[in-house]
C-alpha positions as CSV (number, residue, x, y, z in Angstrom):
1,X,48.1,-6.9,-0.1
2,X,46.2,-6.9,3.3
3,X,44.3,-4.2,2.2
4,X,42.9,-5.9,-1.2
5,X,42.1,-9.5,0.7
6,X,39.9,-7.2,2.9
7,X,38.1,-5.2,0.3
8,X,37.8,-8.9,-1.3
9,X,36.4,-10.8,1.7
10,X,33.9,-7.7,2.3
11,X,33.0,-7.8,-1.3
12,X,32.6,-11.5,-0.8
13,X,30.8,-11.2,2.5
14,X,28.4,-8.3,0.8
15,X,27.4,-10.7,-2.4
16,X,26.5,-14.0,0.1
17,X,24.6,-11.7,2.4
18,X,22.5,-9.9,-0.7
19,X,22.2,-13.9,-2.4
20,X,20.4,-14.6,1.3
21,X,18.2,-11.8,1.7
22,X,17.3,-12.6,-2.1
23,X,16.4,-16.1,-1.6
24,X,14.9,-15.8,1.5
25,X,12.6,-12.5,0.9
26,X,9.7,-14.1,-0.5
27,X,9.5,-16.9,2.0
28,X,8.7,-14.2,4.7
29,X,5.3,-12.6,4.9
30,X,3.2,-10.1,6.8
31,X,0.2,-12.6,7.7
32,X,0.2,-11.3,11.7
33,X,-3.4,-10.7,11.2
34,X,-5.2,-10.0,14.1
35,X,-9.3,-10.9,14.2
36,X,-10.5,-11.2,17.5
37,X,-12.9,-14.6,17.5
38,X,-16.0,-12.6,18.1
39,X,-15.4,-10.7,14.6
40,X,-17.3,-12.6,12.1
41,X,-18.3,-9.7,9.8
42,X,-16.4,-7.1,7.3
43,X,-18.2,-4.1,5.2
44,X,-16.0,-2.4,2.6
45,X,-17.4,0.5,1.7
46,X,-16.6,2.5,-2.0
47,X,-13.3,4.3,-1.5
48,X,-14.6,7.6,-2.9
49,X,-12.1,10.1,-4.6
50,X,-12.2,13.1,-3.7
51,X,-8.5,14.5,-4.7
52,X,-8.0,17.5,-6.8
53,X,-7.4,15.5,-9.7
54,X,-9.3,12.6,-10.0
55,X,-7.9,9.0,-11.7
56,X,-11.6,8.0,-12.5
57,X,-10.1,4.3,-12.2
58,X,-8.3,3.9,-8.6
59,X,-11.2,4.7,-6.7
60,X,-12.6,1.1,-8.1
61,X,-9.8,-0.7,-8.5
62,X,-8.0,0.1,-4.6
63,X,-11.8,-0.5,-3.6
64,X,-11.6,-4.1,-5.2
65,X,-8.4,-4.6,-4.3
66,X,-9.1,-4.4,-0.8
67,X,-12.3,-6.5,-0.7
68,X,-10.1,-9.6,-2.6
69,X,-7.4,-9.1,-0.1
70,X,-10.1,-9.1,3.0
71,X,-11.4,-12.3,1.2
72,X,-8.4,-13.8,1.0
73,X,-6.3,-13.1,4.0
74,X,-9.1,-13.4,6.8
75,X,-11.7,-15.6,7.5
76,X,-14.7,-12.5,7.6
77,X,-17.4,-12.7,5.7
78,X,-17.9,-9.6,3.4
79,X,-21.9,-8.6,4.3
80,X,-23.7,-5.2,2.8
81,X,-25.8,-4.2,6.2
82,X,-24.9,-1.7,8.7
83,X,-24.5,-4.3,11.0
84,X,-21.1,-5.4,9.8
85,X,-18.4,-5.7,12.5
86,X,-15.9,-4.0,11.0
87,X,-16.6,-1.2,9.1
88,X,-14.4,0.3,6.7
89,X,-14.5,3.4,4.8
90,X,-12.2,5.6,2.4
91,X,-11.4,8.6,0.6
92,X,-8.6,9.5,-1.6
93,X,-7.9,12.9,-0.8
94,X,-4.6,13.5,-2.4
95,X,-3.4,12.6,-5.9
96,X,-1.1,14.9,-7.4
97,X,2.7,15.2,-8.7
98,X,5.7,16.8,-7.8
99,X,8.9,16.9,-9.5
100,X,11.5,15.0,-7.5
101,X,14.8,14.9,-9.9
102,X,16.6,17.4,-12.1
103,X,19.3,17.0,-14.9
104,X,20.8,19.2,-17.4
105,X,18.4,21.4,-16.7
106,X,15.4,19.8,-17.0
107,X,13.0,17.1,-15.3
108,X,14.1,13.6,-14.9
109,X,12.0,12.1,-12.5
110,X,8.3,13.1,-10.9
111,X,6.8,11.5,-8.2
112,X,3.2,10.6,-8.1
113,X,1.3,11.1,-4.5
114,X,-1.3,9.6,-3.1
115,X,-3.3,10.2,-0.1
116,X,-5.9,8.1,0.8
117,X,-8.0,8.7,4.8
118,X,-9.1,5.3,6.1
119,X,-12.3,5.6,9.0
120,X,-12.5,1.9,10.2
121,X,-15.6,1.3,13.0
122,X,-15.2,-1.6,15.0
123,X,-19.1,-2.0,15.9
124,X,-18.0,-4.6,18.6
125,X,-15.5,-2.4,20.1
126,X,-16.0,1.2,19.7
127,X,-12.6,2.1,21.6
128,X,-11.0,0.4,18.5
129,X,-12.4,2.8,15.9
130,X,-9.9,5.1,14.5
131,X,-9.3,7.3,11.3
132,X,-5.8,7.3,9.5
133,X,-4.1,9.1,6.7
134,X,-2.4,6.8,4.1
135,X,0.4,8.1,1.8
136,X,2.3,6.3,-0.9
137,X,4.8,8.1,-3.4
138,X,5.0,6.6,-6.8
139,X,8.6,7.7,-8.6
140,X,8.5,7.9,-12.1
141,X,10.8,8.7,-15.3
142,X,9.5,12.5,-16.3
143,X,9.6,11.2,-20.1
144,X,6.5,9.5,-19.2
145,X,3.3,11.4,-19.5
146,X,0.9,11.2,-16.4
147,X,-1.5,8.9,-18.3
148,X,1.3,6.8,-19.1
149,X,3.0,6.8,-15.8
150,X,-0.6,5.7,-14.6
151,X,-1.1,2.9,-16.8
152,X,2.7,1.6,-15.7
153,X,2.5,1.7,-11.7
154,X,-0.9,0.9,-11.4
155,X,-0.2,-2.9,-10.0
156,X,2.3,-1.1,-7.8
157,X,-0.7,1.7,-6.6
158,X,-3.1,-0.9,-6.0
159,X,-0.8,-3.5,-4.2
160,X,1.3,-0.6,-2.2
161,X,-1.9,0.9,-1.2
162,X,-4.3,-1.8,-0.7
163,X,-1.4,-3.9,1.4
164,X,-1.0,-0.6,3.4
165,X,-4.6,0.0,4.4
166,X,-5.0,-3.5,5.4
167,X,-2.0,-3.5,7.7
168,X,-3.4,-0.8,9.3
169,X,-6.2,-2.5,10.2
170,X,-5.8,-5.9,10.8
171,X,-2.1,-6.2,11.7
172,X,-0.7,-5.0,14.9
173,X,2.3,-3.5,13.4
């Protein structure tokens, strides 16, 4: 009888813990951005794709994406000149899939990858200027053809991504 009461308060325990991580999750967000004062201006250049196989709509989208968040989540104003303080620049140089489950024999699951190299030149502070590989994995049901798979995690590409890069850069996390 001891036994069951603990599996019960543990299961109890277990379901008010998971209610409290659900309720408070999207009260908590990453907004330690971190813009020195002397920062005014942003450039965001074209990510350009460059990946074996190309997805002739990411390059355009992750590049929007990215200037909307900038827009949004800083106070930098987006200029076109060379003389931007922060310059960022991007190529997606991965974009291919692998097969990541098996059952009865056949593919269940693939998983779409995506590499995408961020250069980002602080023109203020050149000891700040660094280059960095991004990668994200996309898992996907292997019923789904690649077009299809596309069309269905491309909010997910775009957010995963575009949040990713711009952690990188303007968090210090």
């Amino acid at each position: 009888m001891t036994n069951f009461r603990n599996k019960l308060f543990a299961l109890k325990l277990s379901m008010v813990l998971a209610f409290t991580i659900t309720l408070f999750s999207g009260c908590y967000s990453f907004r330690d951005v971190s813009i020195p004062a002397e920062v005014k201006t942003v450039r965001i250049n074209f990510i350009e794709n460059k990946a074996r196989y190309v997805n002739p709509l990411l390059s355009p989208q992750l590049t929007d994406k990215l200037r909307q968040k900038v827009i949004s989540q800083t106070k930098l104003t987006q200029i076109q000149g060379e003389d931007a303080h922060y310059d960022i620049s991007g190529t997606i140089t991965d974009y291919s899939v692998t097969t990541t489950g098996i059952a009865d024999r056949q593919v269940a699951s693939n998983r779409l990858n995506i590499t995408v190299q961020i250069v980002f030149k602080n023109r203020l502070d050149d000891s700040k200027n660094f280059e960095a590989s991004i990668t994200r994995n996309f898992d996907y049901n292997a019923s789904l053809s690649l077009p299809q798979a596309e069309t269905q995690l491309n909010e997910t590409i775009l957010r995963n991504l575009s949040d990713e890069i711009f952690n990188r850069i303007f968090s210090n996390w």
